[in-house]
C-alpha positions as CSV (number, residue, x, y, z in Angstrom):
1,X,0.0,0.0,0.0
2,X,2.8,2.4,0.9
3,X,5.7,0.3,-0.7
4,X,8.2,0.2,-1.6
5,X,8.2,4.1,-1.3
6,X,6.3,6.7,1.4
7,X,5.6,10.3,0.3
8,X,4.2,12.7,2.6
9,X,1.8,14.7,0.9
10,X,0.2,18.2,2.1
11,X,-2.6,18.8,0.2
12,X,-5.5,17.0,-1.3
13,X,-4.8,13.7,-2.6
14,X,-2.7,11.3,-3.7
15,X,-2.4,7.9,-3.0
16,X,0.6,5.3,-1.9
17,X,1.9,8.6,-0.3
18,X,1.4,10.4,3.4
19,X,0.0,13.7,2.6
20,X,-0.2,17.7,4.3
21,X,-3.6,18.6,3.2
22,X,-3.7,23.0,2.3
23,X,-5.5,25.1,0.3
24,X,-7.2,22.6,-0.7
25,X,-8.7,20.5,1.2
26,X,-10.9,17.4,1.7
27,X,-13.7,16.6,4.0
28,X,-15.8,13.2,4.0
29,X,-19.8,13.2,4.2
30,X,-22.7,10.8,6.1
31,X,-23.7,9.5,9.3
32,X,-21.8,7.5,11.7
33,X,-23.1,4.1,12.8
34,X,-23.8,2.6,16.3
35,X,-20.8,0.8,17.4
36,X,-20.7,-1.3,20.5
37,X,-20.8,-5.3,21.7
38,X,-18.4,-7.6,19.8
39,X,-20.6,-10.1,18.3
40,X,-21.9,-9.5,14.8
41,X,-25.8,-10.3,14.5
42,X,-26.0,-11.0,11.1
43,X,-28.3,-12.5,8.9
44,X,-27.2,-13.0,5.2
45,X,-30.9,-14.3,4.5
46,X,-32.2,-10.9,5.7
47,X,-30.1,-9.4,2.8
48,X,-31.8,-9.5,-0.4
49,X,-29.2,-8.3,-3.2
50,X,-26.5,-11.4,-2.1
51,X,-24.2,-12.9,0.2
52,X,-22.8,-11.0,2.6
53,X,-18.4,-11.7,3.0
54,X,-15.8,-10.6,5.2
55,X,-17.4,-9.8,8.2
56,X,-14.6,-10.0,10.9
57,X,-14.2,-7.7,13.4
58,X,-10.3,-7.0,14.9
59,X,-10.1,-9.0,17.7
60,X,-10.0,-5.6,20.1
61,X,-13.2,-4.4,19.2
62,X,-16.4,-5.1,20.6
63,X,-19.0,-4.2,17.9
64,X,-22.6,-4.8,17.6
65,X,-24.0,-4.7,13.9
66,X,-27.5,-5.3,14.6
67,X,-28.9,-1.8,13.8
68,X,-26.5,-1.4,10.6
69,X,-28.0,-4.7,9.1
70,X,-31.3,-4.1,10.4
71,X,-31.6,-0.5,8.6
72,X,-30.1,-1.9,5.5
73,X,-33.0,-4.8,5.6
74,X,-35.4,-1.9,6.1
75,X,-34.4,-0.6,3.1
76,X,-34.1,-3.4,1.2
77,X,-37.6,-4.4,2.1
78,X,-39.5,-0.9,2.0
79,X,-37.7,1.7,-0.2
80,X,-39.5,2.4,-3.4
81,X,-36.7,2.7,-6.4
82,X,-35.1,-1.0,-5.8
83,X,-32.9,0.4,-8.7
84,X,-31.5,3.0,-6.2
85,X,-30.0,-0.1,-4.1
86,X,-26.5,-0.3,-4.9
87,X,-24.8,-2.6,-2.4
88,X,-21.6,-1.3,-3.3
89,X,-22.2,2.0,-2.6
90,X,-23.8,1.7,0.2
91,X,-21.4,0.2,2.1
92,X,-19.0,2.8,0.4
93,X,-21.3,5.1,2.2
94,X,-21.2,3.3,5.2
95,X,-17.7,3.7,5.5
96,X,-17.4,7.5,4.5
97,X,-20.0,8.2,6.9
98,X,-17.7,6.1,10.0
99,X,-15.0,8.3,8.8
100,X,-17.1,11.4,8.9
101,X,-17.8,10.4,12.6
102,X,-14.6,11.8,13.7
103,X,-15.1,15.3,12.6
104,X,-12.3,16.1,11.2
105,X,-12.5,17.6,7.7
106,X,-9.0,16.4,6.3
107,X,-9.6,12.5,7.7
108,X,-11.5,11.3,4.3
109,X,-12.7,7.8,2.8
110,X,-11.9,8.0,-1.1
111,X,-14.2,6.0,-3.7
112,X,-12.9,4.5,-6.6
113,X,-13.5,7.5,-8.9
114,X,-12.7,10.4,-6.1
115,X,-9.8,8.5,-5.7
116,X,-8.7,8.2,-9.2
117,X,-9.3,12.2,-9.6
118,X,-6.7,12.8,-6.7
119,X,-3.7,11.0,-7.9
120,X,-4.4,12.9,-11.4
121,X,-4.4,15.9,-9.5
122,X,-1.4,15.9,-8.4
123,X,0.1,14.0,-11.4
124,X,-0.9,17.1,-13.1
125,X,-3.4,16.2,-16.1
126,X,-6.8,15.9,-15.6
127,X,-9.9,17.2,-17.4
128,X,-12.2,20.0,-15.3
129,X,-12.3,23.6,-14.1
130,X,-9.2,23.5,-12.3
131,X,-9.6,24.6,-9.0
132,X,-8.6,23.3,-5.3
133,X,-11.8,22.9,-3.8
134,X,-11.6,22.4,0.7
135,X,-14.1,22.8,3.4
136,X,-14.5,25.8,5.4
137,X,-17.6,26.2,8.2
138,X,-19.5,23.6,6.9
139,X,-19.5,25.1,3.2
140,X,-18.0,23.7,0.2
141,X,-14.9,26.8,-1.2
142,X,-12.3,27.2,-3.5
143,X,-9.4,27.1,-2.1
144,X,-7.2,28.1,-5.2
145,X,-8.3,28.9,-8.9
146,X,-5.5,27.3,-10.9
147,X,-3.3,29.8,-12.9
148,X,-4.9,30.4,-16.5
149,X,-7.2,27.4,-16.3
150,X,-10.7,28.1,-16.9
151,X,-12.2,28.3,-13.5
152,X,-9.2,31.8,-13.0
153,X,-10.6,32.7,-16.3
154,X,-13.7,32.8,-15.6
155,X,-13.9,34.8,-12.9
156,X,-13.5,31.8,-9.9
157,X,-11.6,33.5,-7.0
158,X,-9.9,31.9,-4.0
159,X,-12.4,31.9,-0.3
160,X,-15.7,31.5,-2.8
161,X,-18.2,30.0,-1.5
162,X,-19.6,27.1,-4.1
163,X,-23.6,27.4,-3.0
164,X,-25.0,25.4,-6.5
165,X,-23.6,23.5,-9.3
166,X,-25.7,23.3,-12.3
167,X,-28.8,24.3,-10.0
168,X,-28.1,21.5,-7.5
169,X,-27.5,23.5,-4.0
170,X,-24.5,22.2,-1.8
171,X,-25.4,22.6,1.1
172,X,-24.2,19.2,2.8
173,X,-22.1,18.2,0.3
174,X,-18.7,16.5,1.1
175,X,-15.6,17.5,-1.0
176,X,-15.3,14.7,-3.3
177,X,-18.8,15.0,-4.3
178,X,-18.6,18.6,-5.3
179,X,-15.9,17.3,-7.0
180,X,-17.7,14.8,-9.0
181,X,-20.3,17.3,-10.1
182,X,-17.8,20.1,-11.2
183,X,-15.1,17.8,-13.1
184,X,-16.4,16.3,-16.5
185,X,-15.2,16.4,-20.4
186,X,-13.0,19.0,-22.0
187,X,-15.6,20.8,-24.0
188,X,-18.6,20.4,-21.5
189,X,-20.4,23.3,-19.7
190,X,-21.0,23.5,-15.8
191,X,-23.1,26.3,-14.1
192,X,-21.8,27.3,-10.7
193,X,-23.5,30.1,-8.5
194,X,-20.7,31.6,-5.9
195,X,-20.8,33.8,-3.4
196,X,-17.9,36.2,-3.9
197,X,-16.3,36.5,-0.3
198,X,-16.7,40.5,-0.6
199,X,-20.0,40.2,-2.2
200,X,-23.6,40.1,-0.4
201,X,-25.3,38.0,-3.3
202,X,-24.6,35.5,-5.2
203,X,-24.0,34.9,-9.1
204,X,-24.1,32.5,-11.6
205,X,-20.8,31.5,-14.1
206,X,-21.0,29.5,-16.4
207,X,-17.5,27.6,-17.1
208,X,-16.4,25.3,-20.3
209,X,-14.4,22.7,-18.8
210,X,-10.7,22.2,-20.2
211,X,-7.8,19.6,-20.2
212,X,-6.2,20.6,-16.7
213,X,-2.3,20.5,-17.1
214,X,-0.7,21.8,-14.3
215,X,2.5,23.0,-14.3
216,X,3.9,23.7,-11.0
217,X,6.7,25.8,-11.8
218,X,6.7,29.0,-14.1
219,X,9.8,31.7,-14.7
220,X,9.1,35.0,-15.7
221,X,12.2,37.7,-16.2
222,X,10.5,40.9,-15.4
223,X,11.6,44.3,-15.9
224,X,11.1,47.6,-14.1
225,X,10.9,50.7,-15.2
226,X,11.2,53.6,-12.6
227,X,8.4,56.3,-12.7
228,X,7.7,59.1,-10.2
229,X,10.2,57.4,-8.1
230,X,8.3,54.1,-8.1
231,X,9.3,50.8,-10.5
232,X,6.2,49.8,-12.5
233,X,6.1,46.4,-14.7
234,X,7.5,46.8,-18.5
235,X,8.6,43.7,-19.6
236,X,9.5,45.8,-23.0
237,X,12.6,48.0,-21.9
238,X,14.9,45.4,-21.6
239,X,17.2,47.7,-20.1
240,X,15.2,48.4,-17.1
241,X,16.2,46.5,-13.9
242,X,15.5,42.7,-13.8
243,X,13.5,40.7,-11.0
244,X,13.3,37.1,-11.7
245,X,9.6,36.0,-10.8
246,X,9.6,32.8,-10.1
247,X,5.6,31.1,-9.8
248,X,5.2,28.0,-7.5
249,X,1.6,26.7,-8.3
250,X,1.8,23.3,-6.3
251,X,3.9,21.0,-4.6
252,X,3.5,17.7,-6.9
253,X,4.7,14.4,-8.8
254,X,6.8,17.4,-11.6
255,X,8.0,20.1,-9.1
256,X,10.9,18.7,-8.2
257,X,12.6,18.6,-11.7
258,X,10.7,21.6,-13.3
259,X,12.0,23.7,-9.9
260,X,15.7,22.2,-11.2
261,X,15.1,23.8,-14.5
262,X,14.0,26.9,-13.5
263,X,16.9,27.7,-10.6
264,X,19.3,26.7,-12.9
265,X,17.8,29.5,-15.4
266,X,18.1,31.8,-12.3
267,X,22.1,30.8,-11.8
268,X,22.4,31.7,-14.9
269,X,20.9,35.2,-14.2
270,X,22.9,36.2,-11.2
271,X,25.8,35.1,-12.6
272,X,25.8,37.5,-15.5
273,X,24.5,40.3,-12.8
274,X,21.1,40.9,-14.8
275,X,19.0,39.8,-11.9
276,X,17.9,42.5,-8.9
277,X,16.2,39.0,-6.9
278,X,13.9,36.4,-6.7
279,X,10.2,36.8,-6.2
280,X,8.3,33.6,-4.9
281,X,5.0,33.8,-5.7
282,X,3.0,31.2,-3.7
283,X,-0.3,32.5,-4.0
284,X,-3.1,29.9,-4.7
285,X,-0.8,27.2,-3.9
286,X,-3.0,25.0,-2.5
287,X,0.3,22.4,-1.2
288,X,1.0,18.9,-2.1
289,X,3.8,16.9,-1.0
290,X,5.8,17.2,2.6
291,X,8.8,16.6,1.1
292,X,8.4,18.7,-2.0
293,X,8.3,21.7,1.1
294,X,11.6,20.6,1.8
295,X,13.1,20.4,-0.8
296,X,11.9,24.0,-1.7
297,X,12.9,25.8,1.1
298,X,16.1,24.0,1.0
299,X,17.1,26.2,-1.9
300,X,17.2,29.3,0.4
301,X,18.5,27.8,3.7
302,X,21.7,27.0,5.2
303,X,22.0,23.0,5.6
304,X,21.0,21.9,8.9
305,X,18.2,24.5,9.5
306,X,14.5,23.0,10.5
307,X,12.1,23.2,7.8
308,X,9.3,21.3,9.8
309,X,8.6,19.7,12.9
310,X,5.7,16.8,12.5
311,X,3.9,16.1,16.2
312,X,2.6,12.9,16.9
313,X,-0.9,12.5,19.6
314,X,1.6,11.0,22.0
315,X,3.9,14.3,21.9
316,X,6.9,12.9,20.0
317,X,8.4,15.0,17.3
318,X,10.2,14.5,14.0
319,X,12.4,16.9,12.5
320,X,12.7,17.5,8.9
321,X,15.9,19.8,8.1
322,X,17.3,21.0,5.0
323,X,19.5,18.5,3.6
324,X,20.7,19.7,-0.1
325,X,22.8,22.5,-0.8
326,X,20.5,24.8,-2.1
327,X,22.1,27.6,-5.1
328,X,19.8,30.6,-4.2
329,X,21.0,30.9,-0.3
330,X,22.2,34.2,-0.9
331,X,20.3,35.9,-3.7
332,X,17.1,38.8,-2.5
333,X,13.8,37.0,-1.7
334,X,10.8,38.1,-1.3
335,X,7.7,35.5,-1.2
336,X,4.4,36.5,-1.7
337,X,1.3,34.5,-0.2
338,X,-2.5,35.0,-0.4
339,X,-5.3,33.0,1.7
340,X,-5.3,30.2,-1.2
341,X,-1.4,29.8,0.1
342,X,-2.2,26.2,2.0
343,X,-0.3,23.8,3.9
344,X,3.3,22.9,1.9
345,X,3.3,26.2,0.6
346,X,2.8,27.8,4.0
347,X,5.2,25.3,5.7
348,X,7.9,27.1,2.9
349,X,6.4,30.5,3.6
350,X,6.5,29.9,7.8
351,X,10.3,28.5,7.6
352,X,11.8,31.8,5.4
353,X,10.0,34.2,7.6
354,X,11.5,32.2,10.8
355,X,14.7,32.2,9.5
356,X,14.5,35.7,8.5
357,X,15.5,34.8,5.0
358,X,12.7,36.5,3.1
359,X,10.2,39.3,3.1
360,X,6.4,38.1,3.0
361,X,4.1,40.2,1.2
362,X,0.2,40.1,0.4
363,X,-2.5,38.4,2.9
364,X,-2.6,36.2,5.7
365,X,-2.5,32.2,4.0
366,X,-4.9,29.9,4.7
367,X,-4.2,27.9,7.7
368,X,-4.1,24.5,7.4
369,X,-1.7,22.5,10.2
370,X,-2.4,18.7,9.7
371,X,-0.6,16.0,8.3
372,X,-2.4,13.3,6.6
373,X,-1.6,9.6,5.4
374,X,-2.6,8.5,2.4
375,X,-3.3,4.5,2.5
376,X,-4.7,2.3,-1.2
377,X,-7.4,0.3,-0.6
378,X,-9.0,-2.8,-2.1
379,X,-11.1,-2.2,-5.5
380,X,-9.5,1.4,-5.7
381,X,-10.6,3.4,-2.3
382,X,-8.5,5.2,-0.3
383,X,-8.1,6.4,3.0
384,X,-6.3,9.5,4.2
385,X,-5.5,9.7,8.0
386,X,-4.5,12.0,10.2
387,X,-1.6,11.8,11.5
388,X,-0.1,14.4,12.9
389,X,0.2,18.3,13.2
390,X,3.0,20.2,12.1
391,X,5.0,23.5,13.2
392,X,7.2,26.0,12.6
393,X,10.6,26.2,12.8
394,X,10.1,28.3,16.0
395,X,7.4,26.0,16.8
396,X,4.0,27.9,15.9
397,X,1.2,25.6,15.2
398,X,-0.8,27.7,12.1
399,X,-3.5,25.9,11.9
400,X,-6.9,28.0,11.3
401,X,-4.8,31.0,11.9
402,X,-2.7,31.0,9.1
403,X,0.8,33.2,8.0
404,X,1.0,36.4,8.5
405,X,2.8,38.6,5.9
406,X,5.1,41.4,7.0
407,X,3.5,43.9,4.6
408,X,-0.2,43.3,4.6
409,X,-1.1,44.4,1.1
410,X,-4.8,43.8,-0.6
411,X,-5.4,43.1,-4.0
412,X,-8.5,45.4,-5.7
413,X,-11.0,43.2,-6.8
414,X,-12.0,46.2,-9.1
415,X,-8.6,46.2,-10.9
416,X,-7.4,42.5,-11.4
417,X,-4.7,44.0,-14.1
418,X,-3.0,45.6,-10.8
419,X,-0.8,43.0,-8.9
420,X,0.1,46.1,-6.7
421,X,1.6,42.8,-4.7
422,X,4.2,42.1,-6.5
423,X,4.8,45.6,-7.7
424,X,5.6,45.8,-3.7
425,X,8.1,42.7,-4.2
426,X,9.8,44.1,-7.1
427,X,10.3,47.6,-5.6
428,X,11.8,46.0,-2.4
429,X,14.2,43.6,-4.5
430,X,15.8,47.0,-7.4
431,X,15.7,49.3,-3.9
432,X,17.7,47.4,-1.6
């Protein structure tokens, strides 16, 4: 299931890997069931659709089945569309509905199909919207629209509140359904009505869905040309002063080698002097992978500095410290980070600003401070556990509250051509 090789994963889905779940985040839906004498009262007569298999119990449980089977006879003798009686997903349900019990939104049973849809999430091809979708007070949101994919296209903002799709209201919805509504075939239409965050009523957008290829890493050599005493974007004087702006969308299966690419780019830039800095932009990133965090921030800290700590319920700790010899550990940084900056990409975000190594600029990130495990199940399912919390370098637990930047700056939703964000980023980097 996890061999030959663990990941830890922050962020919505993949499987055969432990996983931090951010900005995007997943939350399971259904009842619990009774749990509570060890002997199982069941009668496969009862149960019209078949035989019923595998019904151990682990030898440390005491757990009485009687009301489970008996509801399920109930149904199976009185509901009215006997076409509606899918064994399979009932129990399916069953078991998303046990997991649901513990009330935690990022401790999820996976389907089949939900569970197909994360792994080609983060593998980075997949046909939808493309948008992180999480839970937030009981409401299915976006978490992060996906750089020029059509959900950011079409107007989808990160913190929307998803209230229908295609007329059908969410309102108890779990994650991967909403999932399963929104995601279809490049060329198809779905209807969304959202509730911007800054807004008091709700619209309707219609989106064309697309082939989703995400790629996790994108350069950009900007220049700045100096006006009123203030450097504003023109990527036309080439003569102008330089900041290399350097786009982290998600921390997943291609980040490692595109990242590779794209410093190497950089070297090449501050070599010949034509560079003022780097700007991180981590904004929408909704996370992915633990160690994809680490290997980030290694980059632009001195070996031997903590990236992470991961705490366990019974208090012990593990340390996860930079272990590479990152190129960039001396070049300007300045990392900017918006609430749809989740998990992985606020672990990276949390470690600079500990260790002093870069300037954080936009809006406090999301907040999301769990560790999950991913597990493969039989037929296809998956389970992702929680395992653990992490911190901080200097040990601040984030979750629900989120990084703070050191220069609070707001977009205008009015003016979406004015990243006045990282015009702040760029100005810092050519005036130091």
């Amino acid at each position: 299931m996890m061999k030959p090789k663990t990941k830890v994963k922050l962020s919505l889905p993949a499987v055969r890997n432990i996983l931090l779940f951010i900005i995007t985040v997943l939350v399971a839906g259904g009842i619990g069931y009774s749990l509570g004498q060890k002997k199982l009262n069941v009668n496969p007569a009862s149960i019209a659709r078949g035989q019923i298999v595998n019904t151990d119990v682990p030898a440390s449980q005491d757990v009485d089945f009687s009301l489970f089977w008996d509801v399920w006879s109930r149904l199976e003798r009185n509901y009215i569309d006997k076409s509606e009686l899918d064994s399979q997903k009932m129990v399916y349900g069953a078991i998303a509905g046990m997991v649901a019990s513990l009330g935690d939104p990022y401790t999820v049973f996976l389907p089949p199909v939900e569970q197909k849809e994360a792994k080609e999430e983060l593998g980075g091809t997949f046909e939808g919207i493309g948008a992180q979708l999480g839970m937030k007070d009981g409401r299915i949101i976006v978490v992060a629209p996906l750089a020029d994919m059509p959900a950011e296209k079409a107007g989808i903002l990160a913190g929307d509140w998803i209230v229908k799709v295609n007329d059908e209201d969410t309102n108890g919805w779990t994650v991967p359904e909403a999932v399963n509504k929104i995601r279809g075939e490049k060329g198809s239409q779905v209807l969304l009505t959202i509730l911007h965050e800054s807004d008091q009523e709700t619209k309707e957008i219609s989106i064309t869905r697309g082939e989703i290829l995400v790629k996790s890493v994108e350069l950009i050599s900007t220049h700045w040309k100096e006006e009123n005493g203030k450097y504003v974007r023109d990527d036309a004087c080439s003569s102008c002063p330089m900041v290399s702006y350097l786009r982290l969308s998600r921390f997943g299966d291609q980040t490692s080698s595109e990242w590779a690419r794209a410093v190497s780019d950089i070297n090449t830039q501050v070599k010949a002097n034509q560079t003022k800095g780097v700007v991180l932009d981590l904004r929408n990133n909704p996370g992915g992978y633990l160690q994809g965090a680490v290997f980030i921030a290694s980059e632009f800290l001195k070996n031997g500095q903590v990236v992470v700590q991961q705490e366990y319920h019974d208090g012990n700790k593990e340390t996860y410290s930079v272990t590479r010899q990152g190129s960039l550990l001396d070049v300007p940084l300045v990392v900017l980070i918006n609430k749809g900056s989740a998990s992985a990409s606020e672990i990276v975000a949390g470690a600079l600003r500990d260790y002093t190594r870069a300037t954080l600029v936009g809006e406090k990130s999301f907040g999301k401070g769990s560790i999950q495990e991913a597990q493969d199940l039989p037929g296809g399912s998956g389970l992702h556990v929680t395992i653990a919390k992490w911190l901080l370098p200097k040990g601040d637990w984030i979750h629900k509250k989120g990084v703070d930047p050191d220069v609070k700056i707001l977009l205008d939703p009015a003016s979406p051509e004015l990243d006045t964000q990282l015009e702040e980023a760029a100005n810092r980097l050519i005036k130091s």
